[in-house]
PDB file with SEQRES, HELIX, SHEET and CRYST1 records, atoms N, CA, C and O in Angstrom:
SEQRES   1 A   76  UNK UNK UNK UNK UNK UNK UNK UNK UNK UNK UNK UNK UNK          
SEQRES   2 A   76  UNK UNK UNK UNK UNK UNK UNK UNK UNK UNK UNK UNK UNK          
SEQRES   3 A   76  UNK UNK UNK UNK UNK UNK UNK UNK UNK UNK UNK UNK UNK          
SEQRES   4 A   76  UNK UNK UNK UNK UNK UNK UNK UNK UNK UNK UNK UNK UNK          
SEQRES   5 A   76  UNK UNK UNK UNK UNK UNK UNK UNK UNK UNK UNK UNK UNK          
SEQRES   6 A   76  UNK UNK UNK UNK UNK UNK UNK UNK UNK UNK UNK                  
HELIX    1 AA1 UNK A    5  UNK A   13  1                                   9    
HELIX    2 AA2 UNK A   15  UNK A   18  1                                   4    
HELIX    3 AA3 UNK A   27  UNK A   38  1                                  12    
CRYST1    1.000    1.000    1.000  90.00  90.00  90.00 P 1           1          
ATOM      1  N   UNK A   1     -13.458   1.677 -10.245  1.00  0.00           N  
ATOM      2  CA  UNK A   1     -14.469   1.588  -9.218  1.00  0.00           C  
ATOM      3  C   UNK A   1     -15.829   1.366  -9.889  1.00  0.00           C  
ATOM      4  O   UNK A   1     -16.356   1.934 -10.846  1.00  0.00           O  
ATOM      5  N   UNK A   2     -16.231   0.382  -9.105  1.00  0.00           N  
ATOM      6  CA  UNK A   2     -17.854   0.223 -10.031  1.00  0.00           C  
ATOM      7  C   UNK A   2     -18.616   1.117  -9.301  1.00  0.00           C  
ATOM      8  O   UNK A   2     -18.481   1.537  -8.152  1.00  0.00           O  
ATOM      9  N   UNK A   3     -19.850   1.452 -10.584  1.00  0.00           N  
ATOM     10  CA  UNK A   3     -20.973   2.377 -10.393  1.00  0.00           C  
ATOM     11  C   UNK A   3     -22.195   1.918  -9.512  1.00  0.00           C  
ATOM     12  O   UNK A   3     -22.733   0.838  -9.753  1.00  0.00           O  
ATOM     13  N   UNK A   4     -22.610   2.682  -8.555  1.00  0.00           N  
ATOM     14  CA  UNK A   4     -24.149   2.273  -8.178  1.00  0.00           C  
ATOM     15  C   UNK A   4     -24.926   2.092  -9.112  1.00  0.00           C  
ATOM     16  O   UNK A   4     -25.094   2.872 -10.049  1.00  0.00           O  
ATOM     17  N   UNK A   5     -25.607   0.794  -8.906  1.00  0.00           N  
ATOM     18  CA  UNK A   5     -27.205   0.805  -9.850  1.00  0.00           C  
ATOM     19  C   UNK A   5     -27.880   2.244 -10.227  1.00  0.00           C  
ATOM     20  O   UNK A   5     -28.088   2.632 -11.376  1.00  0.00           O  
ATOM     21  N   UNK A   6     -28.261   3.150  -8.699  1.00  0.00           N  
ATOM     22  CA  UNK A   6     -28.963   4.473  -9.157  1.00  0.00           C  
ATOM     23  C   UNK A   6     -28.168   4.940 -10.311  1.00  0.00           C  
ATOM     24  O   UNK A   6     -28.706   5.037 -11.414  1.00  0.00           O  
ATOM     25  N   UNK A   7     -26.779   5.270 -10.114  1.00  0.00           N  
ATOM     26  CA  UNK A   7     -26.243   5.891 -10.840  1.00  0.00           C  
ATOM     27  C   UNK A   7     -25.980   5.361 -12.278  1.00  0.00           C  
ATOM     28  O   UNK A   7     -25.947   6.192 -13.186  1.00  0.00           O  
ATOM     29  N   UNK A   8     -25.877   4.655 -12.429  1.00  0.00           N  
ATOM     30  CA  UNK A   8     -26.217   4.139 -13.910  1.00  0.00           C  
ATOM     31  C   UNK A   8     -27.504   4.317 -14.660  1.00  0.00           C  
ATOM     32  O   UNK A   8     -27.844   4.575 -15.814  1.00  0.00           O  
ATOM     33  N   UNK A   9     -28.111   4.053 -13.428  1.00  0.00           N  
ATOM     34  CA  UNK A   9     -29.784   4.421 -14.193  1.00  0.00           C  
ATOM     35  C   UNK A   9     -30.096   6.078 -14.207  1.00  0.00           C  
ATOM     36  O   UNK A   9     -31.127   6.318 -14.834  1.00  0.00           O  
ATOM     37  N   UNK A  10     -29.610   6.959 -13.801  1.00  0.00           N  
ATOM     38  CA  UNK A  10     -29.493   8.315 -13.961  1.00  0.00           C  
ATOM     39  C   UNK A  10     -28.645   8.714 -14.850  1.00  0.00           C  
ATOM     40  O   UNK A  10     -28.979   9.558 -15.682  1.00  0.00           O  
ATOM     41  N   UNK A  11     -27.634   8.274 -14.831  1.00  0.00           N  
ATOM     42  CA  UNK A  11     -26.866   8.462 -16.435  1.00  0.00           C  
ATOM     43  C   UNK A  11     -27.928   7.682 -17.710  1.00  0.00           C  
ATOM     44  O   UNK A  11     -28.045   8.347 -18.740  1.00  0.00           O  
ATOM     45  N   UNK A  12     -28.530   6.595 -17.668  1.00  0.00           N  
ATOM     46  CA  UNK A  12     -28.886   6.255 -18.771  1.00  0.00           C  
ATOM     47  C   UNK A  12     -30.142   7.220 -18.962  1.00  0.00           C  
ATOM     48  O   UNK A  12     -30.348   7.705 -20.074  1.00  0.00           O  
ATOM     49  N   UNK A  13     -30.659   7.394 -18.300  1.00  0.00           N  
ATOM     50  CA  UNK A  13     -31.870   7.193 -18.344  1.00  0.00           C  
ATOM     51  C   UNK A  13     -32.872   9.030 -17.345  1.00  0.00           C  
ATOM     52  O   UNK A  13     -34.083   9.206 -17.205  1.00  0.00           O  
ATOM     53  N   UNK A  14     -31.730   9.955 -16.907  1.00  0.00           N  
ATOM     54  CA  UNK A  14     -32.083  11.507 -16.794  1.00  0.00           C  
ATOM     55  C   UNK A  14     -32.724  12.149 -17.635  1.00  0.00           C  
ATOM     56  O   UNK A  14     -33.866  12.602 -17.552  1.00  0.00           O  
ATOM     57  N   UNK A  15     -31.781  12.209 -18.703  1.00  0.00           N  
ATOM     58  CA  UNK A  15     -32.258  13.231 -20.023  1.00  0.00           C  
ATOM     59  C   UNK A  15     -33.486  12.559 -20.600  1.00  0.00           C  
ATOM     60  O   UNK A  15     -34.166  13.256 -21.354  1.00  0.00           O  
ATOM     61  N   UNK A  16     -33.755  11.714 -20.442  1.00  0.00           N  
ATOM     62  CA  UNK A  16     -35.119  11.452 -21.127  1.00  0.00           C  
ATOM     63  C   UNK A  16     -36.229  11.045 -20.437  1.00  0.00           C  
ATOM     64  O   UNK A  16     -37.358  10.677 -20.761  1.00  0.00           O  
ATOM     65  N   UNK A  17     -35.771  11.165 -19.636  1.00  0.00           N  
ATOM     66  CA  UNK A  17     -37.313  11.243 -17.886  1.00  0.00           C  
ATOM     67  C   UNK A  17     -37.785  12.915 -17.745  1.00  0.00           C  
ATOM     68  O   UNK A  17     -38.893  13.450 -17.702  1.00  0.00           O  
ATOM     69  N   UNK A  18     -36.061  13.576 -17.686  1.00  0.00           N  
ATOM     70  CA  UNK A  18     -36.266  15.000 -17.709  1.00  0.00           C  
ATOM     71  C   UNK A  18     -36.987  16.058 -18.953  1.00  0.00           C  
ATOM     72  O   UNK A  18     -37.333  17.186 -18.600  1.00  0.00           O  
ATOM     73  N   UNK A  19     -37.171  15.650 -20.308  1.00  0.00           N  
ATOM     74  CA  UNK A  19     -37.762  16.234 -21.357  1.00  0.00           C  
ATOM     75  C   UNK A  19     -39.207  15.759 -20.893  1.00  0.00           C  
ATOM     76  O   UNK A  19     -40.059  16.581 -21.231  1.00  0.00           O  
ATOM     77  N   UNK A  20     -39.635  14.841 -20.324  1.00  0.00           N  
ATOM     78  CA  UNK A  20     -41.098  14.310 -20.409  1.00  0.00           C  
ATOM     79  C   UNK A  20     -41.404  14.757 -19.019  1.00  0.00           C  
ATOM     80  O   UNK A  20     -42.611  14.521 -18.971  1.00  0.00           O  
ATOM     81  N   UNK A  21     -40.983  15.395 -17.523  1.00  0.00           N  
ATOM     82  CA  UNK A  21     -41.402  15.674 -16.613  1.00  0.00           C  
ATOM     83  C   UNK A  21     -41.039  16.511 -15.876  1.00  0.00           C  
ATOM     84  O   UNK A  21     -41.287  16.654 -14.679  1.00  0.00           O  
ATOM     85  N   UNK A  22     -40.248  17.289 -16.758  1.00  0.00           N  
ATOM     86  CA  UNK A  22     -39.282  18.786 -16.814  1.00  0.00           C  
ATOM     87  C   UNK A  22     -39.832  20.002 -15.483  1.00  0.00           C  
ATOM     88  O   UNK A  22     -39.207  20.447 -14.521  1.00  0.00           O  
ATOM     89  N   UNK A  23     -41.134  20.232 -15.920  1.00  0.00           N  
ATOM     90  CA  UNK A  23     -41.932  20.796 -15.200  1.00  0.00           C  
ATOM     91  C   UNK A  23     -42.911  20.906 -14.591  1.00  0.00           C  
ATOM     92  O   UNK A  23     -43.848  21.702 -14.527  1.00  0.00           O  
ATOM     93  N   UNK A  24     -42.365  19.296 -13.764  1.00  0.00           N  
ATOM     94  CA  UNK A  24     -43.173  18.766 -12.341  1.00  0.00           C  
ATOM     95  C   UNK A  24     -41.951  18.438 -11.376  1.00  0.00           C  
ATOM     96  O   UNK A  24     -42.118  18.174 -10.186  1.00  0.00           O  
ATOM     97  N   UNK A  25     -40.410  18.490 -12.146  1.00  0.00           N  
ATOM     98  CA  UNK A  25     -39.568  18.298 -10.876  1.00  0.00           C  
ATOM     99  C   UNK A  25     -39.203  19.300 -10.359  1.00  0.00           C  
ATOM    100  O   UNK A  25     -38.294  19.611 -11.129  1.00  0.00           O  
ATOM    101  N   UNK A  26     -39.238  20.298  -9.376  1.00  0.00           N  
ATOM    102  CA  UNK A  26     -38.383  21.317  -8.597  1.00  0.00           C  
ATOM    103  C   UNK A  26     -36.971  21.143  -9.000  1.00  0.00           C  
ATOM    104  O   UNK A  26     -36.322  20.171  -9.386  1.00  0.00           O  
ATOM    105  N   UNK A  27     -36.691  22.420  -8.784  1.00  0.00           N  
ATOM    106  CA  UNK A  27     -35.106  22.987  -9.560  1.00  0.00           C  
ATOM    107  C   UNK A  27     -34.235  22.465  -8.211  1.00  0.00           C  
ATOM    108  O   UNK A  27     -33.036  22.493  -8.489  1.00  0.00           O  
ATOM    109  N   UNK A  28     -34.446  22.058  -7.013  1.00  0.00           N  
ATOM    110  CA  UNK A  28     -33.824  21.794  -6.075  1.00  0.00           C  
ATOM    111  C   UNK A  28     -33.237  19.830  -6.352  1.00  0.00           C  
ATOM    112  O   UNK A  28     -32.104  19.351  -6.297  1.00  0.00           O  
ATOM    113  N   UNK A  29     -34.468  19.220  -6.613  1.00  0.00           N  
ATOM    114  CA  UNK A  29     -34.402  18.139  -6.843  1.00  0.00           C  
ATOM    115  C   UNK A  29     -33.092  17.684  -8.337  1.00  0.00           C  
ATOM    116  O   UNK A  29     -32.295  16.748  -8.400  1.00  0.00           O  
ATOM    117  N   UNK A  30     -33.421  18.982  -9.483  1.00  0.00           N  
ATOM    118  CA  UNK A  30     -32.556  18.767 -10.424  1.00  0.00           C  
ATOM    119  C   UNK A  30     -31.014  19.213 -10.143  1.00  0.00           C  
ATOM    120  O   UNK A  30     -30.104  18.736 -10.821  1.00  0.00           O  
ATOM    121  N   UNK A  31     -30.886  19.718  -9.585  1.00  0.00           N  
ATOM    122  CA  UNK A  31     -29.422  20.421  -9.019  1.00  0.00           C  
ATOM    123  C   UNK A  31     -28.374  19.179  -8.230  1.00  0.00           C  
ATOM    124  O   UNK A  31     -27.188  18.900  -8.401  1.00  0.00           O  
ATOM    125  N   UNK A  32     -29.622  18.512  -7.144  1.00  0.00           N  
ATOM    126  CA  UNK A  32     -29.016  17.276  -7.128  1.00  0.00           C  
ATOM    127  C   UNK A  32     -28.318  16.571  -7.753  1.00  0.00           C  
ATOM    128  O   UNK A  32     -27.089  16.493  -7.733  1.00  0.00           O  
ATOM    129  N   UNK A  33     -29.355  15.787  -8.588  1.00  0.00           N  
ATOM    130  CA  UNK A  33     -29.347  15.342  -9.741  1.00  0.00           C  
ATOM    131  C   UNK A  33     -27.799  15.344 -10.468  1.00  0.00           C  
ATOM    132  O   UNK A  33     -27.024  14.387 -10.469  1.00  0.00           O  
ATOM    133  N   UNK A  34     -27.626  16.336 -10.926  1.00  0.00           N  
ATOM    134  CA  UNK A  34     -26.641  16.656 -11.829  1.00  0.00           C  
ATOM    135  C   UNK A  34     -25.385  16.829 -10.937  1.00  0.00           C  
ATOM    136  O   UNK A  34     -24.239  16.901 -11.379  1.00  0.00           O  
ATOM    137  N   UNK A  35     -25.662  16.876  -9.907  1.00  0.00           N  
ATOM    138  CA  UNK A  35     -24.313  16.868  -8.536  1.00  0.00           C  
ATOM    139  C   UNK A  35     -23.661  15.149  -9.026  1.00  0.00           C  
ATOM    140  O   UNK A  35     -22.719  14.691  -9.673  1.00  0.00           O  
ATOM    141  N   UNK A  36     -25.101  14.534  -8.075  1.00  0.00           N  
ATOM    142  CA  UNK A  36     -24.959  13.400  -8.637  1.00  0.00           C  
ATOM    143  C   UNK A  36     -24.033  12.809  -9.465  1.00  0.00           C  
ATOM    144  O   UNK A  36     -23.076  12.123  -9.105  1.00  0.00           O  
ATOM    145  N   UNK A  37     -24.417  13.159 -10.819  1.00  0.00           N  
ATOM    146  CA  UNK A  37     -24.160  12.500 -11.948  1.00  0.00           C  
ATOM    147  C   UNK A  37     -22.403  13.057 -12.115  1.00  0.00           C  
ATOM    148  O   UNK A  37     -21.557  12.376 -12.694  1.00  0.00           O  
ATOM    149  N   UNK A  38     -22.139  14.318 -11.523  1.00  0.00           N  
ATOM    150  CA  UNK A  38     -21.225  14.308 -11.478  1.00  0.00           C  
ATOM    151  C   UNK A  38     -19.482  13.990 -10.362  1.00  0.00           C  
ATOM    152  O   UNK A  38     -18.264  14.163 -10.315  1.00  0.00           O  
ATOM    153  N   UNK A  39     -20.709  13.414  -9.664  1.00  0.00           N  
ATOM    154  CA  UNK A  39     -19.614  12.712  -8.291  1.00  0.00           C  
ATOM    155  C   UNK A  39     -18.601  12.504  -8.863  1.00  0.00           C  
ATOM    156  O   UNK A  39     -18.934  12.364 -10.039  1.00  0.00           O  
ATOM    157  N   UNK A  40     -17.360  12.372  -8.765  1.00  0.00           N  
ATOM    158  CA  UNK A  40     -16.177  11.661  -8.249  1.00  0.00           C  
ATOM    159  C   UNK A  40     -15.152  11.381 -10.173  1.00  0.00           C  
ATOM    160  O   UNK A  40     -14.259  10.669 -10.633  1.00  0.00           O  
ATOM    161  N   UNK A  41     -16.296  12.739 -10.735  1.00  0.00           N  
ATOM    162  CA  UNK A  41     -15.637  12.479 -12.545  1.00  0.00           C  
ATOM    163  C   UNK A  41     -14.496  13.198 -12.326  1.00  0.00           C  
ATOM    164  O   UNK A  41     -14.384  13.702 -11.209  1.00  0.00           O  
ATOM    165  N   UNK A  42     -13.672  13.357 -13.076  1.00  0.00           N  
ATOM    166  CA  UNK A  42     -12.513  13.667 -12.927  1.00  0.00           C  
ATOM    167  C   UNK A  42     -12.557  14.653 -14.025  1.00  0.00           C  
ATOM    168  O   UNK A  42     -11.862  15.668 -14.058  1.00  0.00           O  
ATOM    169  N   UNK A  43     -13.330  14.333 -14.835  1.00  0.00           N  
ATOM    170  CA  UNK A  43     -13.515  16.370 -15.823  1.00  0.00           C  
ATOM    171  C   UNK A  43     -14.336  17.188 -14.978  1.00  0.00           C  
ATOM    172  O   UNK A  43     -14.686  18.159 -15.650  1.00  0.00           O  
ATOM    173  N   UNK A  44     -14.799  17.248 -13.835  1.00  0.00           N  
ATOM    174  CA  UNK A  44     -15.208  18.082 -12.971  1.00  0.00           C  
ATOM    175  C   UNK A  44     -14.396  18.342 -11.891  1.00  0.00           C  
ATOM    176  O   UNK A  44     -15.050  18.888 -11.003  1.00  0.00           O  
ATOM    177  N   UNK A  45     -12.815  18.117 -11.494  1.00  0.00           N  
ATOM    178  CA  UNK A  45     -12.153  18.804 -10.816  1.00  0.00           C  
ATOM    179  C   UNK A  45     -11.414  17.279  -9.812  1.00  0.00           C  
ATOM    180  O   UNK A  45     -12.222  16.713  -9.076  1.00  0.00           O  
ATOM    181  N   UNK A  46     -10.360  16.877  -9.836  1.00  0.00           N  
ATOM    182  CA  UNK A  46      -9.440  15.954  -9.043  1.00  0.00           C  
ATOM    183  C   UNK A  46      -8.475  16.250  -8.371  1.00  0.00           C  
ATOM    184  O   UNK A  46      -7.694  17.171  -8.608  1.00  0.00           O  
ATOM    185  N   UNK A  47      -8.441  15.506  -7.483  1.00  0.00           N  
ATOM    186  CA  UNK A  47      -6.725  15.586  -6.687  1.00  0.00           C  
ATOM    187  C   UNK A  47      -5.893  14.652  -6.803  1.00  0.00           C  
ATOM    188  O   UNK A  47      -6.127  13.506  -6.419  1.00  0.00           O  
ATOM    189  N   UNK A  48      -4.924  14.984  -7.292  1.00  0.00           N  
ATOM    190  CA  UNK A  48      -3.785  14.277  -7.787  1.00  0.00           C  
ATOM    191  C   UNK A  48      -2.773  13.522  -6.705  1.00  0.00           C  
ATOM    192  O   UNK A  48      -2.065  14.229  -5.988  1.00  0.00           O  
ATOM    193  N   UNK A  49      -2.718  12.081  -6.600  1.00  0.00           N  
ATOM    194  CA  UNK A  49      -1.705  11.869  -5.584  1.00  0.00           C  
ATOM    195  C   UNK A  49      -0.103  10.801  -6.105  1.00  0.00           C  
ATOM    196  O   UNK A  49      -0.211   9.770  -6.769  1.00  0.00           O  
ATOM    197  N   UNK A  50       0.650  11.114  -5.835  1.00  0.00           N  
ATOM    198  CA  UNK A  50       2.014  10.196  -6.339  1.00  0.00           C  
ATOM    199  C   UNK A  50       2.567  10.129  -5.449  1.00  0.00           C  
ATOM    200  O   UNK A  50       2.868  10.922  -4.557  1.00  0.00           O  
ATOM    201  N   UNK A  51       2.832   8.624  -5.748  1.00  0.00           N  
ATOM    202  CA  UNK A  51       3.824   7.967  -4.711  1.00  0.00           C  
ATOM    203  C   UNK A  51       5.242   8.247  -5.010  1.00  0.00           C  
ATOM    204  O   UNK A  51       5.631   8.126  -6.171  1.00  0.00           O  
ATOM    205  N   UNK A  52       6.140   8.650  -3.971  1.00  0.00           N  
ATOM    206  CA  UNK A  52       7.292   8.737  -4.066  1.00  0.00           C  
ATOM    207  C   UNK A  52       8.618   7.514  -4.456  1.00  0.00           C  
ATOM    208  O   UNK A  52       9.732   7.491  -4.979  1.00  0.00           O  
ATOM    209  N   UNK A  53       7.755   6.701  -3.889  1.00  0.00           N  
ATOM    210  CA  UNK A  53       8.953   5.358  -3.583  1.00  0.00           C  
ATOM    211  C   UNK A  53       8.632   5.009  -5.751  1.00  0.00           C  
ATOM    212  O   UNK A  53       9.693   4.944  -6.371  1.00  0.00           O  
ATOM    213  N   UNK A  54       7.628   4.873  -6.421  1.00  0.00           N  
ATOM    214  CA  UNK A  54       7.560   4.379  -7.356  1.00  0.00           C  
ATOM    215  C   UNK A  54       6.652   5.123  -8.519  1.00  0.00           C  
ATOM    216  O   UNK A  54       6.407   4.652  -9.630  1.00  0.00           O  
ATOM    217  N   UNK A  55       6.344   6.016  -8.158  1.00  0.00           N  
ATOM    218  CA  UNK A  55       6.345   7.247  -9.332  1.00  0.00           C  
ATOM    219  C   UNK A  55       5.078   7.131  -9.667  1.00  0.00           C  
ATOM    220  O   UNK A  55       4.816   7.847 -10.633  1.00  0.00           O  
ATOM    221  N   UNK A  56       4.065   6.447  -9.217  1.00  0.00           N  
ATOM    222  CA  UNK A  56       2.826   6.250  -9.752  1.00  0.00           C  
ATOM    223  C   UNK A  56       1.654   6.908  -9.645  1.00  0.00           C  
ATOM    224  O   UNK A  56       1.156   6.857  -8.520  1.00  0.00           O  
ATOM    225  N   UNK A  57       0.937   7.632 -10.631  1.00  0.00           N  
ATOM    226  CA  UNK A  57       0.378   8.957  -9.886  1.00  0.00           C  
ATOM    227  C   UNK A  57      -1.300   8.468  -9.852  1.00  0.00           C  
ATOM    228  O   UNK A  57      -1.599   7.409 -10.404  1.00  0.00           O  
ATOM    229  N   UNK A  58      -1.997   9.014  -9.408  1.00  0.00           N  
ATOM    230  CA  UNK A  58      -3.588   8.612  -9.114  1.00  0.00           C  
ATOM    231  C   UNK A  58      -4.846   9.619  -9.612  1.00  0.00           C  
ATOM    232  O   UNK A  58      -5.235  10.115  -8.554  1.00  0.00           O  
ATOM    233  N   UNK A  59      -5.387   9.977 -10.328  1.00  0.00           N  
ATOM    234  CA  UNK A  59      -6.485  10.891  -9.876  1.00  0.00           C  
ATOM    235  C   UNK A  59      -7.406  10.713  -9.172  1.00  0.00           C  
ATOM    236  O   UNK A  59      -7.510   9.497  -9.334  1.00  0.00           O  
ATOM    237  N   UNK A  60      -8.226  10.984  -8.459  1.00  0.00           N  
ATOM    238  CA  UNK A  60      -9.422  10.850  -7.345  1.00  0.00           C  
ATOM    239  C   UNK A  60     -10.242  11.793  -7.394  1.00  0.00           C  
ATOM    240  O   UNK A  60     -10.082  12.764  -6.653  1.00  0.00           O  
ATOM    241  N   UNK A  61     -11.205  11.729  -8.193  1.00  0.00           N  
ATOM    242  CA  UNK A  61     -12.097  13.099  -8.874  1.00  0.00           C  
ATOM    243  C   UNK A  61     -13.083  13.291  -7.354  1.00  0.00           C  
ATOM    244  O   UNK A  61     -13.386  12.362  -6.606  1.00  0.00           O  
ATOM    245  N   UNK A  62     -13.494  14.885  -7.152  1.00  0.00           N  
ATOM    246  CA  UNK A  62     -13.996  15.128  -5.980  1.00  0.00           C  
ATOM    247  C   UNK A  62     -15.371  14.520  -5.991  1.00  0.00           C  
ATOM    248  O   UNK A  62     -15.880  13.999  -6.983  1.00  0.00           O  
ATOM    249  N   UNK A  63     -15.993  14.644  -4.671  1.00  0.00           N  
ATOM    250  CA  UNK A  63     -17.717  14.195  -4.433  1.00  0.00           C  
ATOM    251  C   UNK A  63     -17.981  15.167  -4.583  1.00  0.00           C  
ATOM    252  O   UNK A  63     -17.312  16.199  -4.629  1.00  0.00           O  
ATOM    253  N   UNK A  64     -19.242  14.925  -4.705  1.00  0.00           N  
ATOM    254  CA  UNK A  64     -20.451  15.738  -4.543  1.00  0.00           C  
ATOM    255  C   UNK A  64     -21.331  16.084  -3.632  1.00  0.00           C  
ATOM    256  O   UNK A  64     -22.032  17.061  -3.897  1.00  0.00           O  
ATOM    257  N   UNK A  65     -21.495  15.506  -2.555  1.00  0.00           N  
ATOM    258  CA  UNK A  65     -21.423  15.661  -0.777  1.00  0.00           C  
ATOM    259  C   UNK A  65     -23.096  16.086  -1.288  1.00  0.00           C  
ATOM    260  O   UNK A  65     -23.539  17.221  -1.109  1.00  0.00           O  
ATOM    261  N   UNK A  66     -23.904  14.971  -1.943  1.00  0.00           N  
ATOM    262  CA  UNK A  66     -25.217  15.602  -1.517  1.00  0.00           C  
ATOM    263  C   UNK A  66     -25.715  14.172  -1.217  1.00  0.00           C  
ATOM    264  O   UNK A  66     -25.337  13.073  -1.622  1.00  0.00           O  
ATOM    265  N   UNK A  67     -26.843  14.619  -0.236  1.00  0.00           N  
ATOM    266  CA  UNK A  67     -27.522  13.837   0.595  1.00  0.00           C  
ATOM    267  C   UNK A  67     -28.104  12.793  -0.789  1.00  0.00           C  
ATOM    268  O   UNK A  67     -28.135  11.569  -0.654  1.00  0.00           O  
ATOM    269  N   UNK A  68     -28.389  13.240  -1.640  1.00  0.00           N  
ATOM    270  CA  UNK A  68     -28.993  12.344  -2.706  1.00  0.00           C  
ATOM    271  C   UNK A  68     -28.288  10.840  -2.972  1.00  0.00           C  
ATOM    272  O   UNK A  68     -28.754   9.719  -3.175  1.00  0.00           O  
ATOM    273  N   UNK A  69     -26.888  11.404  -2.864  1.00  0.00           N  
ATOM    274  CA  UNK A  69     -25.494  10.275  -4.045  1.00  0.00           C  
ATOM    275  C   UNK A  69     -26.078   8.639  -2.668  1.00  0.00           C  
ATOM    276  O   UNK A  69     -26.617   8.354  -1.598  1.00  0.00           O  
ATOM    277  N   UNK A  70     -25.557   8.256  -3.593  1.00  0.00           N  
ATOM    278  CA  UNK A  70     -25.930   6.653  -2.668  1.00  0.00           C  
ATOM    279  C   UNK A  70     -24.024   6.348  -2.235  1.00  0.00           C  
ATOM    280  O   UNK A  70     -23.773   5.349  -1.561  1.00  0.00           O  
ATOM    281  N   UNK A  71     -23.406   6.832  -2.471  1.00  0.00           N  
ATOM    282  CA  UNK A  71     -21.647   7.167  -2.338  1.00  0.00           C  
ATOM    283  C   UNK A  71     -21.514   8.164  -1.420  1.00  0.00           C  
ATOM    284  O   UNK A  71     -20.892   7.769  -0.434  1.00  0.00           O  
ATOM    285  N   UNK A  72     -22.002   9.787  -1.334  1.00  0.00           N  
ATOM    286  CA  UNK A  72     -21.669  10.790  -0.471  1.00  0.00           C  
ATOM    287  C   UNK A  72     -23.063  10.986   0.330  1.00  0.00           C  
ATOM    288  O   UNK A  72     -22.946  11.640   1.366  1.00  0.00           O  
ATOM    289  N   UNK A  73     -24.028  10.643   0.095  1.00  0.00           N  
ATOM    290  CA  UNK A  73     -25.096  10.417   1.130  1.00  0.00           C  
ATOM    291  C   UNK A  73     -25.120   9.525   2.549  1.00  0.00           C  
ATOM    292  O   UNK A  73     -25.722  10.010   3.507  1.00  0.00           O  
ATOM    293  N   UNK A  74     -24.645   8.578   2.648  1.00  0.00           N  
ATOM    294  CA  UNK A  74     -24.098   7.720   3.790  1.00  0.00           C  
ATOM    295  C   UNK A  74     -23.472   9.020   4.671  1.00  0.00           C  
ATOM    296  O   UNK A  74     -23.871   9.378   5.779  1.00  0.00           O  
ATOM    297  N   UNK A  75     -22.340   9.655   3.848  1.00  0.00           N  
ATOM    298  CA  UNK A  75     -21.169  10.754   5.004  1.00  0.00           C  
ATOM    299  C   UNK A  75     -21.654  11.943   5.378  1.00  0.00           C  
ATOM    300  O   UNK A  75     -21.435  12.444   6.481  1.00  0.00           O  
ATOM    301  N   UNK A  76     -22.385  12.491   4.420  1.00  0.00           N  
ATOM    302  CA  UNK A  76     -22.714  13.759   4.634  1.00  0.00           C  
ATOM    303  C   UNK A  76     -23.867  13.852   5.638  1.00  0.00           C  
ATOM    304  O   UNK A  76     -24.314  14.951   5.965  1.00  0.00           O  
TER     305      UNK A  76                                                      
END                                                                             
């Protein structure tokens, strides 16, 4: 699945916006953030699905259901 633009540019480009403006962003805004970044990874927790007819199994790493994600913002 391809990545949103935001989200690429928050992976590249967080940690080094965040050392230079650390403490002008609210802890609410960073919590996001890191929701964000962790939408739909699959080292943060998946559900596993397999097909019966042909054995093929899937992971589908969970959202992050915050109004921020440009992915779980639309639903939530």
């Amino acid at each position: 699945m391809k990545k949103s633009t935001i989200k690429l540019i928050l992976e590249n480009h967080w940690s080094d916006f965040l050392k230079i403006y650390n403490k002008n962003i609210r802890k609410n805004v960073k919590d996001e953030v890191k929701k964000v970044l962790r939408c739909k990874d699959i080292k943060h927790g998946y559900i596993e699905f397999k097909c019966d007819k042909c054995n093929v199994t899937k992971k589908v790493g969970f959202t992050c259901k915050s109004r921020f994600c440009t992915s779980c913002g639309k639903v939530y």
